[in-house]
Backbone bond lengths (Angstrom), bond angles and torsions (degrees), N, CA, C in turn:
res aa  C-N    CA-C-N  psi(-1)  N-CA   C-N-CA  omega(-1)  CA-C   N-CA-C  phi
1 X - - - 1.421 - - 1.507 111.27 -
2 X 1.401 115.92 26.53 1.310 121.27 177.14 1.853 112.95 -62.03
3 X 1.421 109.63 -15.11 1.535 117.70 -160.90 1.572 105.04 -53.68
4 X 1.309 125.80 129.69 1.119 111.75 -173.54 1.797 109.88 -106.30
5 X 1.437 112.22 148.57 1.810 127.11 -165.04 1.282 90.49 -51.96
6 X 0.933 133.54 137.19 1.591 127.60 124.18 1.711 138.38 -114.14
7 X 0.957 123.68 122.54 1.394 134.27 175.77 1.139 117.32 -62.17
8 X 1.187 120.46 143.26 1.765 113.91 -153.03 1.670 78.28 -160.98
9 X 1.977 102.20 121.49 1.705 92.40 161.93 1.515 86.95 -124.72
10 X 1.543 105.03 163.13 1.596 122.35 -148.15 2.190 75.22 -107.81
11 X 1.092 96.58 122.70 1.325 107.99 152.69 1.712 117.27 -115.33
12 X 1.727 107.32 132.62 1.012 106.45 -167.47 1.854 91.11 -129.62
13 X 1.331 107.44 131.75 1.372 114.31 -168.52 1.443 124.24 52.03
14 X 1.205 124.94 29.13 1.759 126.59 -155.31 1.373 115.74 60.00
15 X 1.379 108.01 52.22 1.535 103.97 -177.33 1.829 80.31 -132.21
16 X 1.050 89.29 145.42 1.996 86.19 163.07 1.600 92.26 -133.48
17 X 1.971 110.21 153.17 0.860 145.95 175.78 1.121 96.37 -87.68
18 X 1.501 164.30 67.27 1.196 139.63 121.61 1.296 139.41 -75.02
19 X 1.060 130.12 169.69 1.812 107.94 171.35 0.924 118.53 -57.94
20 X 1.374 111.02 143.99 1.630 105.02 171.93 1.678 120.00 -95.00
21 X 0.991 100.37 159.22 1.739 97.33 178.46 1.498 122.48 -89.72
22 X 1.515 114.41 130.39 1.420 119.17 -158.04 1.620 90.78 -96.48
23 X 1.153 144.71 13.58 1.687 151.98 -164.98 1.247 82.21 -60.69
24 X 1.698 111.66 -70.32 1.475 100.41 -146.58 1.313 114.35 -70.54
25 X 1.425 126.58 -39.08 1.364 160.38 -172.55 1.590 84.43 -44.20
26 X 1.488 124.66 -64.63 1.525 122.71 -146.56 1.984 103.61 -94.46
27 X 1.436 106.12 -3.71 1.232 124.95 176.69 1.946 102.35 -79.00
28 X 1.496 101.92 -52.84 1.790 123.45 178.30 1.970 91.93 -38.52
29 X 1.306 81.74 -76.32 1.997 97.31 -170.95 1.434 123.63 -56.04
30 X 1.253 98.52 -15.87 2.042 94.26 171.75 1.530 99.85 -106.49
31 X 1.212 125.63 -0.05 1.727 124.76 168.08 1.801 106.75 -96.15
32 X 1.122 91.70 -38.72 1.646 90.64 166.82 1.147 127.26 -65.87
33 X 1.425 104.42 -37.08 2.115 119.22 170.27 1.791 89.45 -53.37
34 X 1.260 111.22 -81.84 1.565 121.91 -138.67 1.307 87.95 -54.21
35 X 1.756 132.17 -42.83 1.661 107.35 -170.33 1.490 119.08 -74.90
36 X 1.392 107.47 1.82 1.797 126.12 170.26 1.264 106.95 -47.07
37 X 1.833 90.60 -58.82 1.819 113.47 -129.94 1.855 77.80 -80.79
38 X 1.267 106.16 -39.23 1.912 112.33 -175.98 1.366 110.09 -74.61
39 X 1.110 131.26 4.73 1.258 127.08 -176.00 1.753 98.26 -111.62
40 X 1.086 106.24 -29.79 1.699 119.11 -166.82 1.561 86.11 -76.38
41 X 1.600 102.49 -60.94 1.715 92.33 -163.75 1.417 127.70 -66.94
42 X 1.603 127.90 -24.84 1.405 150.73 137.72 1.883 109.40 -7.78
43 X 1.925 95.31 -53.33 1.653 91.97 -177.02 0.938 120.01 -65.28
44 X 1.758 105.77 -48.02 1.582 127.26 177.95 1.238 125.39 -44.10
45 X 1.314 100.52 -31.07 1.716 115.35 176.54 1.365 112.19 -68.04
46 X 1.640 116.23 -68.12 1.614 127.45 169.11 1.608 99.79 -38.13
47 X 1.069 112.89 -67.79 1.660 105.56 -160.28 1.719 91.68 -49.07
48 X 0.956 132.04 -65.73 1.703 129.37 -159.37 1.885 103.32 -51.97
49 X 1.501 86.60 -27.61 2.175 86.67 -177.27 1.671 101.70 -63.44
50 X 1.221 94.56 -52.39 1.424 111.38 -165.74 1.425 107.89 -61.72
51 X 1.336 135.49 -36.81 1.905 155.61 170.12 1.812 73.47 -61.09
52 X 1.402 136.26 -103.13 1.335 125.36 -165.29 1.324 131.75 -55.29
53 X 1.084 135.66 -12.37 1.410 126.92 138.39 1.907 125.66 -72.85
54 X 1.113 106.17 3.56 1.742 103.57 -179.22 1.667 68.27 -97.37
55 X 1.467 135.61 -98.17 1.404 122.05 -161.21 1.545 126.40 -37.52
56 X 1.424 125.08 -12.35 1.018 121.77 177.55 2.080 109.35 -78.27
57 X 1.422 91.17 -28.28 1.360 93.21 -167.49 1.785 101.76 -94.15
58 X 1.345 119.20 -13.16 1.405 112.85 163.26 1.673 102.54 -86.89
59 X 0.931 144.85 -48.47 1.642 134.15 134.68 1.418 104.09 24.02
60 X 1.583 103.83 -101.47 1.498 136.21 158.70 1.645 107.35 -7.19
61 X 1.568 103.71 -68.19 1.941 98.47 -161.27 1.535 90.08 -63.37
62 X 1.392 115.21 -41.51 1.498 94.99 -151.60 2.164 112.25 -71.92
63 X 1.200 83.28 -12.74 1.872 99.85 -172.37 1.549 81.48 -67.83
64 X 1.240 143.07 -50.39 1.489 156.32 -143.21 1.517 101.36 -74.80
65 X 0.913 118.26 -64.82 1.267 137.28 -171.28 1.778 116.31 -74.17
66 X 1.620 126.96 -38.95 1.459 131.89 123.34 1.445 124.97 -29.07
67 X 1.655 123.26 -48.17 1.618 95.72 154.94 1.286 132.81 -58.65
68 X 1.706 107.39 -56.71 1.186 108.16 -170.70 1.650 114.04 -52.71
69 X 1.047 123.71 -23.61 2.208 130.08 178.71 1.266 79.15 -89.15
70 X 1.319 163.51 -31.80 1.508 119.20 174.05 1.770 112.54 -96.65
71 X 1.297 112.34 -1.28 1.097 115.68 168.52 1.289 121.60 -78.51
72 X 1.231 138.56 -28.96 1.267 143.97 107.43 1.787 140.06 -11.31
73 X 1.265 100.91 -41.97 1.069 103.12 176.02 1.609 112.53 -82.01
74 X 1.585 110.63 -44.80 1.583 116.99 176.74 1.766 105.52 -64.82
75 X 1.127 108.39 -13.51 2.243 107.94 173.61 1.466 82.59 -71.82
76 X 1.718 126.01 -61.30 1.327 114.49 -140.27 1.620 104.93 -75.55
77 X 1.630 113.70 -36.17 1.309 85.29 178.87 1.415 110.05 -125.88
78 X 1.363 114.41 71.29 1.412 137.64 101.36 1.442 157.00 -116.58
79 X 1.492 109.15 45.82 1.080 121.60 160.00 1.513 134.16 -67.01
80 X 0.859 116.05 144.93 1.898 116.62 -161.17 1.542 93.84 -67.06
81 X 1.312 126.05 -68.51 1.811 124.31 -176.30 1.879 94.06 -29.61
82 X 0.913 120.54 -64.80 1.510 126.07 -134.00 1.684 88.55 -70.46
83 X 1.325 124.82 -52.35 1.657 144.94 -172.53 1.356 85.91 -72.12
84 X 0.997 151.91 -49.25 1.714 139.42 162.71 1.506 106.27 -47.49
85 X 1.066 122.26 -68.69 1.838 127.11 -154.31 1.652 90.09 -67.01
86 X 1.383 117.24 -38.01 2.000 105.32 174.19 1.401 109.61 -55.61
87 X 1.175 108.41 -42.57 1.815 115.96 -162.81 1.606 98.57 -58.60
88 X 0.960 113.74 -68.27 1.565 145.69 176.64 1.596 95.62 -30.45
89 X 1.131 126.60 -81.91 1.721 141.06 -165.86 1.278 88.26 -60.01
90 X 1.607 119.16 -66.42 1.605 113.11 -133.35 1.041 102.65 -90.17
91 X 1.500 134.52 -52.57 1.411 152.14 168.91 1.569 136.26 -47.13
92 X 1.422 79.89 -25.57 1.807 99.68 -151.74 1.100 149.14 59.22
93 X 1.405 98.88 28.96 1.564 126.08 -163.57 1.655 108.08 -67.20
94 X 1.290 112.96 143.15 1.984 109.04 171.34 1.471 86.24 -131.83
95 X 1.019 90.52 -166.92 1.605 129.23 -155.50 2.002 97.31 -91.82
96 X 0.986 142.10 157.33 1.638 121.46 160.94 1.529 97.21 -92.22
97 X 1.485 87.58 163.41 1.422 117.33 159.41 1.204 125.86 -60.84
98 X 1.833 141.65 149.31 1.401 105.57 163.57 1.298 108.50 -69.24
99 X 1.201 172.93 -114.21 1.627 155.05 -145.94 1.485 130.74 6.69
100 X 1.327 106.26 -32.59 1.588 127.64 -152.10 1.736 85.70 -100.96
101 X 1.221 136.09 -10.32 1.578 122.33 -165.93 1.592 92.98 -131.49
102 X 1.373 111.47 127.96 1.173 138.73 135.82 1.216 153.06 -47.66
103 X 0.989 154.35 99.86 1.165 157.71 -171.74 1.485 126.95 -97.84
104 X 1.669 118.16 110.05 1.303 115.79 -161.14 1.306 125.33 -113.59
105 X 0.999 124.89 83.31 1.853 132.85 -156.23 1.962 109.84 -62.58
């Protein structure tokens, strides 16, 4: 049983029948997956920016609209009548006399 194997590929016109190698082939399809899977997750990302900037900017109106009602509110109560009529009721504040005021040059 000394006969030794030999492998023999049949070339027909300069073509050979051997196996071919799937390396590159299976190298193609897991680079094609990953720019899938990165292209998919890229959207997923934008869409979630875009979901937090629409709430960031209703955020925004409502912060907007909280100044302007306390901006309003600090006009209303500080008006001179109104900070008079407290003094007056609550304090017991009057008016001076001319005697009672000074004058300081």
């Amino acid at each position: 049983m000394s006969e030794a194997v030999s492998r023999t590929t049949v070339k027909i016109s300069s073509i050979s029948l051997a196996r071919p190698k799937l390396t590159g082939v299976f190298l193609a399809l897991v680079l094609i997956t990953f720019l899938c899977l990165l292209f998919v997750w890229s959207r997923i990302h934008a869409i979630n920016l875009e979901y937090d900037i629409s709430s960031l900017e209703r955020e925004i109106r409502v912060q907007q609209q909280q100044i302007e009602k306390l901006s309003l509110e600090t006009a209303y109560l500080a008006r001179d009548e109104r900070i008079e009529q407290l003094a007056k009721e609550h304090l017991g504040l009057r008016a001076p006399i001319p005697g009672q005021t000074i004058r300081i040059e």
